[in-house]
Residue, then its C-alpha position, 0 to 999 in steps of 0.5 A: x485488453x483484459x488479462x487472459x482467462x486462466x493465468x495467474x495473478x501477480x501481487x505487488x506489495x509495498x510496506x508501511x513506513x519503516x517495514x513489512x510487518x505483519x500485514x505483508x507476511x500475511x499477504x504473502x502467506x495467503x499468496x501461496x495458498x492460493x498460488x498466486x505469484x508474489x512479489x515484494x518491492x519498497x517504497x521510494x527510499x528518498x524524495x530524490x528517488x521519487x522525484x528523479x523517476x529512479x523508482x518508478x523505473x526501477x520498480x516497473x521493471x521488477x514488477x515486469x520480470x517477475x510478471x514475465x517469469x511467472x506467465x501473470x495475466x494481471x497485476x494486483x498493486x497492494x499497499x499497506x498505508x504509506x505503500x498504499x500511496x506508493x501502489x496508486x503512484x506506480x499504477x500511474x501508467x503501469x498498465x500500458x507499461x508491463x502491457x497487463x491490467x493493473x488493479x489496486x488495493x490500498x490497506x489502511x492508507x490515508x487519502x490526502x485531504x483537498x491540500x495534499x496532506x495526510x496523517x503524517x509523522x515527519x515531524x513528530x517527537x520520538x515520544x509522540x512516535x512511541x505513541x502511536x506505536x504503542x498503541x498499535x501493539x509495538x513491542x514495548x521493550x523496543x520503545x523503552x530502549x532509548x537508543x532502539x526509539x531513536x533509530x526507529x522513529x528517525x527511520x520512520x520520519x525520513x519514510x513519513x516525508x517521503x509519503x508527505x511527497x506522495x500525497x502531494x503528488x496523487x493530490x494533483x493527479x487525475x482520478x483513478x480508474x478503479x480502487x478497492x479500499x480496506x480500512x480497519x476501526x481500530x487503527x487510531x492513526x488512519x482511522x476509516x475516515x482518512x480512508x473513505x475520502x478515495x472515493x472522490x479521487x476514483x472515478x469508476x468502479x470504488x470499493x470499500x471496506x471498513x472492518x475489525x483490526x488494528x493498523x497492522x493485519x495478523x493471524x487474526x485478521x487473515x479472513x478480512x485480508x482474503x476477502x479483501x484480495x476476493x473481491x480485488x481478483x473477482x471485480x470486473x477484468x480491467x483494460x491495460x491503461 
């Protein structure tokens, strides 16, 4: 059963680690002008919600209402990195669930290597977090602020353990049906490489893209970040599974 010609598409979006940022503002800006219906949801707060159900349950009925109320015919799941694996874990089945095609795009999101691990940061130092942080333009007056850094990078460990279970769990699960891949050259945590290896975890149609930007997608990346959604929307319709 494809989604009915005609209605409008919903799309699901899950953060990075520690918040929305700039790519999720981005996204939802480009949900608009393109009248799309848009939805916000969060990654698994603690393994307890993750491994107890509660989040998969409680976001499937989030994603099912807000569908609902706006007549969606398909749901489009798009995670920026650790909501990359928070989309392709809640995929898992959610088409059958919401009774609508499901397709999936992950944004700079680490596929686990053949142990289940990924680039993680659960057990960095709050100077190695300030690192990788800074590197990815993150304001430097915050990480300068000794107390602002430790609430941040202990923020970030909690989600970075969080996403450590994740992988463990895509790791020994079935290959996906379908999956559309955006990976940016100037991410220095999860650069291309980390990405390219979903295509061996999909199997049917892959799609990747390697392009210009940073870790996080802004104004100045808007146009990768639209034909990233084009090509997710424009692929062959996907059956509820």
């Amino acid at each position: 059963m494809s989604g009915p010609a005609g209605a409008v598409d919903l799309i699901a979006s899950f953060p990075a680690a520690g918040s929305g940022g700039s790519t999720l503002e981005q996204l939802e800006k480009l949900a608009v002008r393109r009248g799309l219906a848009y939805l916000a949801l969060s990654n698994p707060e603690s393994i307890d919600a993750l491994a107890s159900g509660d989040w998969q349950a409680e976001s499937v009925e989030e994603i099912r209402r807000a569908a609902d109320q706006a007549s969606a015919g398909r749901v489009i799941l798009v995670g920026h990195c650790m909501g990359g694996l928070s989309a392709v874990r809640l995929s898992d089945g959610l088409g059958a669930a919401i009774a609508r095609p499901v397709r999936v795009l992950a944004l700079n999101a680490p596929c686990p290597d053949s142990a289940g691990r990924i680039p993680t940061m659960s057990a960095f130092s709050d100077a190695e977090i300030a690192a990788v942080l800074a590197r990815d333009g993150f304001p430097q007056e915050l990480l300068d602020d000794e107390d602002m850094l430790a609430e941040i990078a202990a923020g970030l460990r909690e989600d970075a353990t969080v996403a450590d279970r994740l992988a463990e769990w895509i790791n020994s699960a079935g290959d996906l049906d379908t999956l559309h891949v955006l990976s940016t050259r100037g991410d220095t945590f999860i650069p291309p490489e980390h990405c390219a290896g979903w295509w061996q975890r999909v199997s049917g149609e892959f799609h990747l893209t390697v392009a210009e930007g940073g870790h996080a997608l802004d104004e100045s990346s808007v146009g990768i970040l639209e034909s990233a959604i084009d090509s997710v929307r424009a692929a062959a319709p996907a059956e509820v599974a």
